[in-house]
Structures are given as C-alpha cells and as structure tokens.
C-alpha positions as CSV (number, residue, x, y, z in Angstrom):
1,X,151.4,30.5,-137.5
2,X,149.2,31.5,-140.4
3,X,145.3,30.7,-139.5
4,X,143.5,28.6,-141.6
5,X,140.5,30.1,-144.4
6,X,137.4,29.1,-144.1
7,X,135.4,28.0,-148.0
8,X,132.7,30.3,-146.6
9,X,134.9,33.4,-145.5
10,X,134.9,36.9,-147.3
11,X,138.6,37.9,-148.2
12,X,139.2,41.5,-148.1
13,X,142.3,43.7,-149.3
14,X,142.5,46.9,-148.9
15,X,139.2,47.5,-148.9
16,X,138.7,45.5,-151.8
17,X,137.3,41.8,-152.0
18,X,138.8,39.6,-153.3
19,X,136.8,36.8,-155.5
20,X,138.8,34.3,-157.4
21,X,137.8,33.1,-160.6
22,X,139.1,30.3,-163.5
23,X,138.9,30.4,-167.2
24,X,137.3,26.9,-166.9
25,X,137.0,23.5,-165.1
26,X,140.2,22.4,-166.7
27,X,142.1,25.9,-165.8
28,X,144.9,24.3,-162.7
29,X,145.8,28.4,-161.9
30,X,143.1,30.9,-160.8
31,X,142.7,34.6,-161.6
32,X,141.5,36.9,-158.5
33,X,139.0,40.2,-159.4
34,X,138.8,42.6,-156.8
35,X,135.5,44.2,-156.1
36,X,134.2,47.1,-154.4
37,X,131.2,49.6,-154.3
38,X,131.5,52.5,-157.0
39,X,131.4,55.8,-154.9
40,X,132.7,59.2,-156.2
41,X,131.4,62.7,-156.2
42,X,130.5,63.2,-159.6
43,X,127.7,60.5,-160.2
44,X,126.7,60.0,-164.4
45,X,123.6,58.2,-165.1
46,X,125.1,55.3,-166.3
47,X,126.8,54.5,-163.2
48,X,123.7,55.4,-160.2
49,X,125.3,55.3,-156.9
50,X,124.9,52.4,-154.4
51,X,124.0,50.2,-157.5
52,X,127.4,50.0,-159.0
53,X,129.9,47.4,-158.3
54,X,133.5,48.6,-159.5
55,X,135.4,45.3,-160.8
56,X,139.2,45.7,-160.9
57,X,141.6,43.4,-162.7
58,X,139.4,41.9,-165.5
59,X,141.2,39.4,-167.3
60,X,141.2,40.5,-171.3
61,X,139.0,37.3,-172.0
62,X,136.0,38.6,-169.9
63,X,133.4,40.1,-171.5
64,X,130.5,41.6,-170.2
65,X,128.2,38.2,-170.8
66,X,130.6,36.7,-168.4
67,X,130.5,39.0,-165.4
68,X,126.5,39.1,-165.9
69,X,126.9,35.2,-165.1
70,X,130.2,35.7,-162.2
71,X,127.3,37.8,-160.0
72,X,124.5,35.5,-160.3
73,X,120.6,36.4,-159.4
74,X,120.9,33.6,-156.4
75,X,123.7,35.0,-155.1
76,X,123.6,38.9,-155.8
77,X,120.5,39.7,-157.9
78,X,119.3,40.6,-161.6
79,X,122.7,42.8,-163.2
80,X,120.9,45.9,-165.7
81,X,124.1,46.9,-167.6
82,X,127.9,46.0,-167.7
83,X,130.4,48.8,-168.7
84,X,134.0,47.9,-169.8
85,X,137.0,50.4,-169.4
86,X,140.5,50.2,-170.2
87,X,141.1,52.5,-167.1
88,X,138.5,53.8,-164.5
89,X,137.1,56.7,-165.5
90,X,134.1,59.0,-164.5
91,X,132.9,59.0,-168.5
92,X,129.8,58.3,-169.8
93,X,130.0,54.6,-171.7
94,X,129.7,55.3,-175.2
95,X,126.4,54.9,-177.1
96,X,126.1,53.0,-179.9
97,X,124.1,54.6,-183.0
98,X,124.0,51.6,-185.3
99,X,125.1,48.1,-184.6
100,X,126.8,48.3,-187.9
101,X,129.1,50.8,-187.1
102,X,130.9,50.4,-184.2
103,X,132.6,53.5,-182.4
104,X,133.8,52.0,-178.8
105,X,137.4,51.3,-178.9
106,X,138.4,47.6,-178.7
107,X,140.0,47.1,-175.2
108,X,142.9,45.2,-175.1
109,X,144.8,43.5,-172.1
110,X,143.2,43.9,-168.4
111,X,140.6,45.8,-167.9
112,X,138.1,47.4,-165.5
113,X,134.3,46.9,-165.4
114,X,131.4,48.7,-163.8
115,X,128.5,45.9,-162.6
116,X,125.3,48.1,-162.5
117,X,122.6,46.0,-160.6
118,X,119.0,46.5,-160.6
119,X,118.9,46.9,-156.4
120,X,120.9,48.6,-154.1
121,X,121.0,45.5,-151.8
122,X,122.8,43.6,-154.6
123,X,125.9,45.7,-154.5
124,X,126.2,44.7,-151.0
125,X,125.8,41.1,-151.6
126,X,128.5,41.0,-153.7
127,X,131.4,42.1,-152.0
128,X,130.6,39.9,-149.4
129,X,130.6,36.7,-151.2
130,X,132.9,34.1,-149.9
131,X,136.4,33.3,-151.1
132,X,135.5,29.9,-151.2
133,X,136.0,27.9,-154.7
134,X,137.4,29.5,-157.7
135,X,134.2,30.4,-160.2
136,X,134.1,29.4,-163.6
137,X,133.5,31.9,-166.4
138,X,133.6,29.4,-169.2
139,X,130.9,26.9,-169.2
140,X,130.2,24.2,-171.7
141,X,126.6,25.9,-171.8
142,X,128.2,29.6,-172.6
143,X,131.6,28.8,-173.6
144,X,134.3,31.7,-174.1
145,X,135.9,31.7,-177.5
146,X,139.7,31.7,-177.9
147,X,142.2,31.2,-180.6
148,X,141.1,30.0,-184.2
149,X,136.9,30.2,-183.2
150,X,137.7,33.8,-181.4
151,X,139.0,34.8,-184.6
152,X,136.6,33.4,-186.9
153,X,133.8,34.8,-184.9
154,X,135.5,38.4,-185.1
155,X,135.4,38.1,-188.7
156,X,132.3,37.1,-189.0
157,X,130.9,39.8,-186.7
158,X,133.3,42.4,-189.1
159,X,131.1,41.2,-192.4
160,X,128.2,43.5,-192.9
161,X,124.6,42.4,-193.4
162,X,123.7,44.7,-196.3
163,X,119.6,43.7,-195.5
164,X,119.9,44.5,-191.8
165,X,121.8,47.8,-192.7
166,X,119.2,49.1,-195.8
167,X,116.6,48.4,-192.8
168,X,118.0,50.6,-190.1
169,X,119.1,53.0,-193.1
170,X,115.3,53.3,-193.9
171,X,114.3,53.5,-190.7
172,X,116.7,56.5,-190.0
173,X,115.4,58.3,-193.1
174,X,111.8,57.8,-191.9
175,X,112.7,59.0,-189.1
176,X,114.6,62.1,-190.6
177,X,111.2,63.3,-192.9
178,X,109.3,63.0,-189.7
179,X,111.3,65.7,-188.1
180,X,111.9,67.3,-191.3
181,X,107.6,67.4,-191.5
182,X,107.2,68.9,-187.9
183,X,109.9,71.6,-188.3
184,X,108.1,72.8,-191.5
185,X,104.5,72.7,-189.5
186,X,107.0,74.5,-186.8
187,X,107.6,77.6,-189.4
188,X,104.5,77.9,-191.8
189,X,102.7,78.5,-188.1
190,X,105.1,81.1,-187.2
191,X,104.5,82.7,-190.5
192,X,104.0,86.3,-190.1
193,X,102.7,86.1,-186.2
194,X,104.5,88.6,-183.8
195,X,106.0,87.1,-181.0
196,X,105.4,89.0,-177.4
197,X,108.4,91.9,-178.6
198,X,106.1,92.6,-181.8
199,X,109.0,90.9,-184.2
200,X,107.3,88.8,-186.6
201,X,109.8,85.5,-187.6
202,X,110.5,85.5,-191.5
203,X,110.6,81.8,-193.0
204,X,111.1,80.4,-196.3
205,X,107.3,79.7,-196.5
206,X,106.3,83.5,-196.7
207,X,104.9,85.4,-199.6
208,X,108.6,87.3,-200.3
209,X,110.6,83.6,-200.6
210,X,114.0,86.0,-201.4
211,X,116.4,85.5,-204.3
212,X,117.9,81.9,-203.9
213,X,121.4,82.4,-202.9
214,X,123.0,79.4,-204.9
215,X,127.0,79.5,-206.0
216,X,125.7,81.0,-209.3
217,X,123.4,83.5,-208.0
218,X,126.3,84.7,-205.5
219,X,128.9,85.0,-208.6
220,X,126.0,87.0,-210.4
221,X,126.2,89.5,-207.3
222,X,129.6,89.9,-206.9
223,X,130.0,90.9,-210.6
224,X,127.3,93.3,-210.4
225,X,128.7,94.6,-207.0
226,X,132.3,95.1,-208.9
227,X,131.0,97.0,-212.3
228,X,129.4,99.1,-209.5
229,X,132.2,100.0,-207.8
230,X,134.2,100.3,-211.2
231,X,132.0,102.7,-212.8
232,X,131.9,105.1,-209.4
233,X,135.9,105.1,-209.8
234,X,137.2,108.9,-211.0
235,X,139.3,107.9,-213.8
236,X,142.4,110.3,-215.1
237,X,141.8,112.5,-211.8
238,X,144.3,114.4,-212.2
239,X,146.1,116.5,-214.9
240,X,149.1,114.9,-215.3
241,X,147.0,112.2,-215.3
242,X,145.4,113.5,-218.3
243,X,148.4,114.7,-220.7
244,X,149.5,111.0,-220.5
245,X,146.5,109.9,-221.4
246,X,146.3,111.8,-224.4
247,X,150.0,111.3,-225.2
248,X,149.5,107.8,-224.8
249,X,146.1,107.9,-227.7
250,X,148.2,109.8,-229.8
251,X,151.1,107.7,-229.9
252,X,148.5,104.9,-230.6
253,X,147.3,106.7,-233.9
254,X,150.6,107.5,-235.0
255,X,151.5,103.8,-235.0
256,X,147.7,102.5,-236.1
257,X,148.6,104.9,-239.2
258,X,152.4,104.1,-239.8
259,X,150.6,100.1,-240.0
260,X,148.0,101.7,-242.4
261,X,150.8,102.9,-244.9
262,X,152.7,99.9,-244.6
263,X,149.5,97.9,-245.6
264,X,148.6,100.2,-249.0
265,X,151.7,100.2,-250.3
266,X,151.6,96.2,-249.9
267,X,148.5,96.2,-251.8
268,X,149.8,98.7,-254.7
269,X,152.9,96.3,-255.3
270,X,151.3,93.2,-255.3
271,X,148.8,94.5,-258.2
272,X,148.8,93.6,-261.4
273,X,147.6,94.9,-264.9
274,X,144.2,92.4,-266.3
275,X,143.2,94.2,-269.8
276,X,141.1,91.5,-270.2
C-alpha cells in the first residue's frame, strides 16, 4: 500500500532532493532537478562552501536567468552567481575578458549548475523545499526562447557592435599606457641605485642605452664575427698543402696565357691595310 504525498512534503533520493519543474503552464509532463549542498575537499573561490547548492539534471533549455528565478528570495534568499557545467567539476568557471569575445564553451544537452547564494542559511532552505507543484521556468514575464526566436536571438547576439567594441578596445589601451607609464617610473628610479647585494639594476634609461639589437644590427654582427674567424684561419698549413697551391697558380697562368695568344693572333688576322 503506497502512502500518499503530502503538496507540502520534501522528497529526498539518495540524498538528493528532488524538485520538480515545467517548461511552462501549458507543459502536461514535468522535469525533476535534483539538488544538494556542494561539499568537497578542494574548495575554489567561486564555489564557497555551505553557500553552494549543486543542481543536477538541468534541462538544456535552462539557463542561469532561470535557476536565479527556480530559488526565489521568499523562498531561499538573494542567489550571487550561477555556474553552468557540462559535467561537475572542481574548475574555476571561466572568466570572460570581453563581452565580445566569448571563450566558455556552448553547453549542449543536460547539464549541471552550481547555485551560489549570498547566505549560508539559503542553501539549507533549498533542499528542503517541498515537492509540492511543478515550478514554472518560463513565464509570460521572462519567457524562455525556443525554436525560430532562439535562433534569431543567437544571431543577433553573434553580430558584433563595432562602437561597443572600439570602446572597450580604447579602454584596454588606456589601460595598457597606464601600466606601460608606471613600469617606466618603476626603472628610471632603479637607475643606477644598488640594491642591499651592492648590484646596481641596468635599464634602458641609463646613460650607456647599448647598441640596438634589431634583425639588421644582429646580421651586421654575425658578418663581422665570421670575417673574424676567417681571417684567424691558417691557410695552406701544410706543405703538401702548399706545392698544390702553387701548381694550381701555375696551371692558371699557363692557361690565362695560352687565352692571351689565342686573342693576338685574332686581332692580327682580322687587320686590314688603310693607306689612306
């Protein structure tokens, strides 16, 4: 004989609760989420113990505006941060540099989420909220987008807005000279004062600013560095060395004077006698 549930009875599994939720008032089939406090040894900041509700079997439609409204302020209390994972994990959630450039992974299918409250006593209300009636996670007032609007809305969140971009473009850059400015401040003061061994720091701002070491000036070096090394080299070292060396000059006069012959009896043929 199976006892009959109570609308204002907490359902737990395993150690989970279970709270069962529906896409919207029209929805005749209902989706259950299991809940239970986040607890493992190694703690990340992003997750604080005894703050974190872990939320297993997210439906791929939830998003993170929709668990903030599942765990209400009446019923649990003010939610700080939602992180969604494709598996659970003890990673950091990623941090996003720019809105324009996105570097989080789209999740796809089910999906778990970490609920990071603002109390500790919030974590606690919310795995003991009742089974009761199915909650709605698409409202007329913030209505989850599906199909042809989804899509439309992903394209329009894909197309850039070049004003909003040159802003937080300029706003890096600004932010780039600052620390550019300081680090110089940082090494014209170090300029030539020891430090506590005695070394004294060399910088770029010092009296002796070095030879500029640019792709032109290095190819300058490594020539110089070569006709070095070429002109220490002991050339026709030894004697055998030498007699073919010699051989090898004389056999280049011979021919340079065989071509010379050639050439003036060319030039004695090919004249002719002008009287006039």
């Amino acid at each position: 004989m199976q006892r009959k549930m109570s609308s204002g009875e907490n359902v737990s599994v395993h150690g989970f609760t279970v709270l069962p939720v529906k896409f919207d008032e029209k929805s005749d089939g209902f989706h259950q989420l299991f809940l239970k406090e986040h607890s493992v040894r190694e703690t990340h900041k992003s997750k604080p113990t005894k703050r974190t509700l872990f939320v297993l079997n997210v439906p791929p439609y939830c998003n993170e505006e929709c668990l903030k409204r599942l765990f209400t302020v009446e019923d649990c209390g003010k939610v700080e941060d939602v992180i969604l994972q494709k598996k659970p994990s003890s990673t950091a959630k990623p941090k996003e540099e720019s809105t324009f450039f996105r570097t989080g992974e789209l999740i796809k299918g089910f999906k778990v989420a970490y609920v990071v409250f603002r109390k500790e006593n919030a974590v606690q209300k919310a795995i003991k909220l009742p089974y009761g009636k199915p909650r709605i996670l698409s409202t007329p007032d913030a209505p989850i987008l599906t199909g042809m609007k989804k899509w439309c809305q992903e394209y329009k969140d894909r197309t850039m807005d070049i004003p909003g971009l040159q802003k937080e473009i300029d706003l890096y850059m600004e932010e780039f000279d600052r620390k550019q400015k300081e680090e110089e401040e940082r090494l014209q003061s170090q300029e030539g004062v020891p430090d506590e061994d005695g070394w004294v720091t060399v910088t770029k701002f010092g009296k002796n600013k070095g030879i500029p070491r640019t792709e032109v000036q290095e190819k300058r070096i490594t020539d110089k560095e070569r006709k070095k090394r070429k002109d220490k080299e002991l050339l026709n070292f030894y004697s055998f060395q030498m007699r073919e060396s010699k051989r090898e000059h004389l056999a280049t006069l011979r021919q340079k004077f065989e071509e010379d012959k050639q050439r003036i009896a060319m030039m004695k043929a090919s004249r002719k006698f002008k009287p006039y």
